[in-house]
Every structure is written in C-alpha cells, then in structure tokens.
C-alpha positions in Angstrom: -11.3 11.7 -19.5 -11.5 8.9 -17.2 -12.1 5.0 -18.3 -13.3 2.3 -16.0 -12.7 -0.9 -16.7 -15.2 -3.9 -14.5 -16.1 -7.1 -15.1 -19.9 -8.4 -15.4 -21.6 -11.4 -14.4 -20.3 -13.6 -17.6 -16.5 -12.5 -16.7 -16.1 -10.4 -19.4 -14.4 -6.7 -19.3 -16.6 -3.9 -19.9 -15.5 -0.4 -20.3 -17.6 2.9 -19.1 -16.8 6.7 -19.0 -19.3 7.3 -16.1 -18.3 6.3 -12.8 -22.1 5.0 -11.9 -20.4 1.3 -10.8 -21.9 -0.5 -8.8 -19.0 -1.2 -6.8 -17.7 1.9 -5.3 -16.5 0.9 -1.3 -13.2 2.3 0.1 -10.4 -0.3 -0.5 -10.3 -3.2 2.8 -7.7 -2.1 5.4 -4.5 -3.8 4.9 -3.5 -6.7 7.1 -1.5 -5.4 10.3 1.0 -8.4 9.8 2.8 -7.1 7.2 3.6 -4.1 9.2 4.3 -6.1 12.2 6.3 -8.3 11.0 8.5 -5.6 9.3 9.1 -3.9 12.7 9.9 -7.1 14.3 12.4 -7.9 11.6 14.4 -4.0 11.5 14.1 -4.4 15.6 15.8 -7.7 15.6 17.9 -6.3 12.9 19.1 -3.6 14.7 19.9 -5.0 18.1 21.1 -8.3 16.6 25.2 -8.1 16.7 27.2 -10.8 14.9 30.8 -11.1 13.5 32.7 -7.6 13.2 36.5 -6.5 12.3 38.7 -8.4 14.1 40.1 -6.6 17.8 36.1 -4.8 17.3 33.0 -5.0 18.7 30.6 -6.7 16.7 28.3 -5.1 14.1 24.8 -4.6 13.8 22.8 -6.8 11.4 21.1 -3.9 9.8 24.6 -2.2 9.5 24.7 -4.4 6.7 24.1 -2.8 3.2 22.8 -6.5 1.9 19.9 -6.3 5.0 19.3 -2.7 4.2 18.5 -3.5 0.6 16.0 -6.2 1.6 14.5 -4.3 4.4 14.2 -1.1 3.7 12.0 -1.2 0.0 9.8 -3.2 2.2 9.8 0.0 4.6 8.8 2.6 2.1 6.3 0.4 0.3 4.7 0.0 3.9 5.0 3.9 4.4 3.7 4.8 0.8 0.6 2.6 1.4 0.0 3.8 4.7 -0.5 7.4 3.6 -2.1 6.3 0.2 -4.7 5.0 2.2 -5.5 8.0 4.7 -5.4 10.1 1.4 -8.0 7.9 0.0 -9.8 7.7 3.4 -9.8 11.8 3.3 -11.4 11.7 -0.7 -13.6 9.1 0.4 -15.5 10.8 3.1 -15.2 14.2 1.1 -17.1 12.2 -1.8 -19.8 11.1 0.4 -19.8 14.4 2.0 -20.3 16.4 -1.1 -21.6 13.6 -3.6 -19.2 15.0 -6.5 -19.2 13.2 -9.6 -15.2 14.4 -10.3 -14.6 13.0 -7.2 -16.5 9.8 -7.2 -14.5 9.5 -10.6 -11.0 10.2 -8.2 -12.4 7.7 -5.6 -12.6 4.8 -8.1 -9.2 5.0 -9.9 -7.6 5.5 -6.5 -8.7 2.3 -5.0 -8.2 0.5 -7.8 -4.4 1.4 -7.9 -4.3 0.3 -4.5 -6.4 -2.9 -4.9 -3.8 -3.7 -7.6 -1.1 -2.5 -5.4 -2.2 -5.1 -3.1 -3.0 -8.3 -5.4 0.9 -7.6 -7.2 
C-alpha cells in the first residue's frame, strides 16, 4: 500500500492512499554543473603531477587514495542519478502512455526520492 504525503495551501501535511495529486510532473533535469564540474576536477586530477618518491617521476593527483575518496562518491552519486532519472523518464512516459493507476502510484514515489535526493 502506498502513502503520499503533500502539503496544502495552510502548510500543513496531509496524507492520501490515492495518487489523484495534483502535482504529478517528472522531476526538473538536474543542473549540468555538477556534472561538469566533476569532469573538470578527475581531468585535472588525473593529468595534474606533483611530488613523487624521490629518484621518480612524479605522481598523479588522483593516484592519491585521499583524492579518490573525495572524488569518486561524488562520481557514483552523479552516475546513480543519471540512470535514476532515464528510469524515471522511461515510467513516466509509459504512465502517460497507458494511464495506469499502479504506475502513476510508481511515478510519484520515484520522483519524490529524487526530489529529496536533490534538496539533501
């Protein structure tokens, strides 16, 4: 059984089993920047050499385990989102397509994990 949860117009949280909201829209497209500004920062971290065993040649910054662990959760949140959304894309049109309650219901809870996803 499926719950959604919406506000009304005084701001206070309601709570419905039917899926009849009036605010069913596929989530906004995510701002390229993020992922742009990830690829810039793994490029420069990859081609950017500094310091290195001595009598060596110098090591790549993302060689580095402590650049690894800052850059590459950022990488597989990017990923996870990136196919979340053409899933939800895919259920999205299907919905519209067919006009199934089930997966109106699907659409909803989807896009609100990723709304929340987003505003976290």
């Amino acid at each position: 059984m499926c719950v959604f949860v919406f506000l009304n117009e005084s701001a206070v949280f309601l709570l419905s089993h039917h899926a009849n909201t009036p605010y069913l829209h596929p989530p906004p497209r995510p701002p390229p920047t993020t992922q742009g500004a990830l690829t810039i920062a793994i490029r420069y971290s990859a081609q950017r050499q500094q310091f290195g065993p001595p009598d060596a040649p110098e090591v790549a910054v993302l060689d580095y385990t402590s650049q690894q662990h800052k850059l590459m959760p950022l990488l597989a949140g990017c990923y996870a989102l990136h196919f979340g959304k053409v899933y939800l894309v895919d259920r999205y049109a299907e919905m519209k397509r067919t006009k199934d309650e089930k997966l109106v219901a699907d659409v909803h809870s989807l896009s609100a994990g990723v709304f929340v996803s987003e505003c976290v």
